[in-house]
N, C-alpha and C positions, 0 to 999 in steps of 0.2 A: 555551370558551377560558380559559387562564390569566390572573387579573386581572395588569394589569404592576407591573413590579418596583421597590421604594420605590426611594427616592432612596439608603438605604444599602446595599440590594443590588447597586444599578447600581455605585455605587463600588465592592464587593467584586469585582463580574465585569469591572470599568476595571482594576484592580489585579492581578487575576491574568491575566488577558489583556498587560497590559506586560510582566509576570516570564514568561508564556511566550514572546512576542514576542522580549524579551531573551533568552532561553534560547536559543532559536533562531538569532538570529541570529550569538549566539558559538560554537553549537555549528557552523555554516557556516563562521566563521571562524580557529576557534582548534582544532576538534575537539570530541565528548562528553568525554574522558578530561581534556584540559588547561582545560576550564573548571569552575571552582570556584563552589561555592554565591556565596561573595562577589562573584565577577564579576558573576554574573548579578543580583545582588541591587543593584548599585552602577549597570550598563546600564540597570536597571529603575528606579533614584532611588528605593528602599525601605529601610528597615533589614534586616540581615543576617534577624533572627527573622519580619520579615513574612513572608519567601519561606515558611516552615514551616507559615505556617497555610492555606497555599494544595494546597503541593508538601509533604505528610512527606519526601519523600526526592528527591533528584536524578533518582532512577532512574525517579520516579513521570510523570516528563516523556516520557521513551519513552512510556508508556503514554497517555497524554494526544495525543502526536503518532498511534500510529496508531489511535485510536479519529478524531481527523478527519479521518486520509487513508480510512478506513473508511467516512465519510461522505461525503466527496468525492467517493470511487470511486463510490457510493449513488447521488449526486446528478447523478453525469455520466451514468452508464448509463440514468436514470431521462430525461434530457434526450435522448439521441442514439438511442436503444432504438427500433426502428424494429417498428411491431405489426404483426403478421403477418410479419415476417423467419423466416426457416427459422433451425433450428438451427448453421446451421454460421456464419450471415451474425451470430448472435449473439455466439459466440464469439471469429467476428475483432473485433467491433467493442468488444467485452470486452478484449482483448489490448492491442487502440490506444488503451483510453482508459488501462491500465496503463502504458503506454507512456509517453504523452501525460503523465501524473501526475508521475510519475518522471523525466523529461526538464526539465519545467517547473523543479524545482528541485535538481539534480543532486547540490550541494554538501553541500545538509541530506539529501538521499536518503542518500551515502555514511557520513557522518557519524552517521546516527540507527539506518541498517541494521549499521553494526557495532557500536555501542551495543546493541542489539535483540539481535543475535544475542550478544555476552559476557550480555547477561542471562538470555539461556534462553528470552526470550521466542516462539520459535518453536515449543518444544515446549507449551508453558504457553498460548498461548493458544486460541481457539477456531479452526478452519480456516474461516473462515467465504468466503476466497479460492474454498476447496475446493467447500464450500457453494455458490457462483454458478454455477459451473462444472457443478456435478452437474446442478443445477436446469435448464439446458438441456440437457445432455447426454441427461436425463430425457424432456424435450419433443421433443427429436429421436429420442429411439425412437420413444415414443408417435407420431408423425406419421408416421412408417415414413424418415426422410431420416437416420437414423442406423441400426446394427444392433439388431435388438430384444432381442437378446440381451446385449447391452453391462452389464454394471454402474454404474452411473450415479456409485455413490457412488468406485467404484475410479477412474476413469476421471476424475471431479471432483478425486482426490487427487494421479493423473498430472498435470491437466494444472496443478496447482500447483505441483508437484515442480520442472515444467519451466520454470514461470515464476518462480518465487526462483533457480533457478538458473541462466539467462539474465541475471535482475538481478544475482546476485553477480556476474557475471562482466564484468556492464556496468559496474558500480561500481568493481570493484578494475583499470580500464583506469586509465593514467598520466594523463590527460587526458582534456576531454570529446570531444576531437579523435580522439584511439585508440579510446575508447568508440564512439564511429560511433554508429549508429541502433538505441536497443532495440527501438524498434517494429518494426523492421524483422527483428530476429532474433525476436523473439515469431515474427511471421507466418511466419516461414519454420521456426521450429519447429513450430505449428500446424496448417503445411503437409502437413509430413513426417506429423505422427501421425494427420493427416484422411486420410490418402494412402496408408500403408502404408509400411513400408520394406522388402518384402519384392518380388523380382523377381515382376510377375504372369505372364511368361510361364514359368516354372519353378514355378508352382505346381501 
């Protein structure tokens, strides 16, 4: 185990923890684009330059947020992951905790995801969504409750495709009220691609 952290560490990680707190909460309230380093440095009760030695750049904040939604997602699937579930009982319960995530804080969701996407960071980072997705995809061949023929890694990148894009579409609703239930439209796209969309009696 790691011995614990002095007493001026702890104030370093008290400190950037308020400035991304603050960040946060002005990007919920004001938007990414109309909050300025100063805002956030003044919500945070720091000087303008502290924010720098934490955050190089504004932008470095996206990135910080989804490496702990990344964790989050880690931590729920690692909690609700039911052992011995079949592949497919995986997947939904993947979708709802996406869901669930994303629901939980709607405002910062819209706000950080279009930040996320003017930075590019959809291309740039790792697919690691994709990643979860294969890795059962994988499991359910191997167990025969999927087609053995499947591509695990193609099919890991479908079903991300489908899940940023149900999110954009959750997000850019007028309201959380128009937005309705993304869990709900996850599952029922999920549906569809477990399902086929092809007539099976005309096949």
């Amino acid at each position: 185990m790691a011995p614990p952290a002095g007493r001026r560490e702890r104030n370093k990680q008290r400190v950037k923890e308020r400035l991304y707190t603050a960040a946060l909460e002005l990007f919920s309230e004001k938007g990414y684009d109309q909050t300025s380093i100063d805002d956030i440095a003044e919500r945070a009760d720091v000087a303008r330059g502290t924010f720098f030695n934490y955050f190089p750049r504004k932008e470095d904040l996206i990135g910080a947020w989804s490496e702990r939604r990344r964790a989050k997602l880690m931590t729920h699937l690692a909690e609700t992951r039911s052992y011995g579930a079949g592949a497919v009982a995986q997947l939904k319960q993947c979708v709802s905790v996406l869901g669930r995530i994303n629901e939980e804080e709607r405002d910062l969701t819209v706000a950080m995801l279009t930040a996320w996407v003017k930075a590019g960071r959809p291309i740039q980072e790792d697919p690691y969504m994709a990643d979860i997705f294969s890795e059962i995809v994988e499991t359910g061949c191997h167990t025969g409750e999927l087609a053995e023929n499947l591509s695990s890694d193609l099919v890991g990148n479908v079903l991300r495709d489908l899940y940023l894009g149900a999110l954009y579409r959750w997000c850019y609703q007028r309201s959380s009220a128009d937005a309705g239930s993304l869990n709900d439209e996850l599952q029922e796209v999920l549906g569809h691609l477990l399902g086929g969309i092809t007539d099976s009696s005309r096949r």
